[in-house]
PLY file of the C-alpha trace (Angstrom):
ply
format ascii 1.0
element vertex 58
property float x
property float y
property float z
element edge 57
property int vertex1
property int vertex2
end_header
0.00 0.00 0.00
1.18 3.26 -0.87
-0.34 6.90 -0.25
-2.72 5.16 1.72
-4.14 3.94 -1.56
-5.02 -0.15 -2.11
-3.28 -1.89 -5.18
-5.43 -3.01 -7.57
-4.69 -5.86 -9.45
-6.05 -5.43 -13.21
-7.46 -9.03 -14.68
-5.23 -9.10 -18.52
-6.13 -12.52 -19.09
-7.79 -15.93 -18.12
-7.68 -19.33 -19.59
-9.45 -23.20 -18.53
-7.04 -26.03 -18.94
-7.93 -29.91 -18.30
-6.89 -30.92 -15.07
-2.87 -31.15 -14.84
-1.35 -32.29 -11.41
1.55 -30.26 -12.18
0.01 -26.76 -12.77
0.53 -25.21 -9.71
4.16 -25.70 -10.21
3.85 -23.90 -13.65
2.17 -21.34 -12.13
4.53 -20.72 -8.59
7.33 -20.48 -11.43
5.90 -17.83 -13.49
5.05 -15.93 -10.13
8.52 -15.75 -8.89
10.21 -15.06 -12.44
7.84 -12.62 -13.22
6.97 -10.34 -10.06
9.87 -7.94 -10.36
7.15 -7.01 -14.06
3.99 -6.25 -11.86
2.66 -9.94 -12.49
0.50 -12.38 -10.58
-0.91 -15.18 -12.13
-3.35 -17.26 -10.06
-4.72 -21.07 -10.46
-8.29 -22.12 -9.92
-9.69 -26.03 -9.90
-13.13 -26.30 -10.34
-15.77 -29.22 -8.77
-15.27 -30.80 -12.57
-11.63 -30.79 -12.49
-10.96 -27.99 -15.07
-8.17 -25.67 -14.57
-8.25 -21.99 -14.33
-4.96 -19.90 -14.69
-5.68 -15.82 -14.64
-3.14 -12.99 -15.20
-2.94 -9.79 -13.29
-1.09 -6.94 -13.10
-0.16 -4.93 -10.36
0 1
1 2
2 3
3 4
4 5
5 6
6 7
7 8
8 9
9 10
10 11
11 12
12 13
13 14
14 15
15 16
16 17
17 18
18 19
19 20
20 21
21 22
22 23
23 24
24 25
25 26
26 27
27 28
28 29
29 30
30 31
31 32
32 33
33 34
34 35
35 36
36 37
37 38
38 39
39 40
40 41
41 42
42 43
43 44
44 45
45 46
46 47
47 48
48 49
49 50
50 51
51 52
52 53
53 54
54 55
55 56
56 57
């Protein structure tokens, strides 16, 4: 926080994948290569199974 303003993160993307056991480890790398760019991307499993991975900047 800075200014006493919140961050907002801004949604750039979002995409459903079929279930992959591995994905989290896909995403935890792309969060730690890419924060010093203003980038989170987060990782969603739905009741079915499918696979959500969303982008957001800072």
């Amino acid at each position: 926080m800075q200014d006493g303003r919140h961050s907002q993160l801004e949604l750039l993307a979002r995409r459903q994948f079929q279930n992959y056991d591995e994905m989290y480890k896909v995403v935890d790398f792309l969060n730690k290569t890419l924060k010093e760019h203003d980038l989170i991307f987060g990782l969603t499993k739905d009741k079915e199974g499918t696979m959500t991975v969303s982008i957001y900047q800072t």
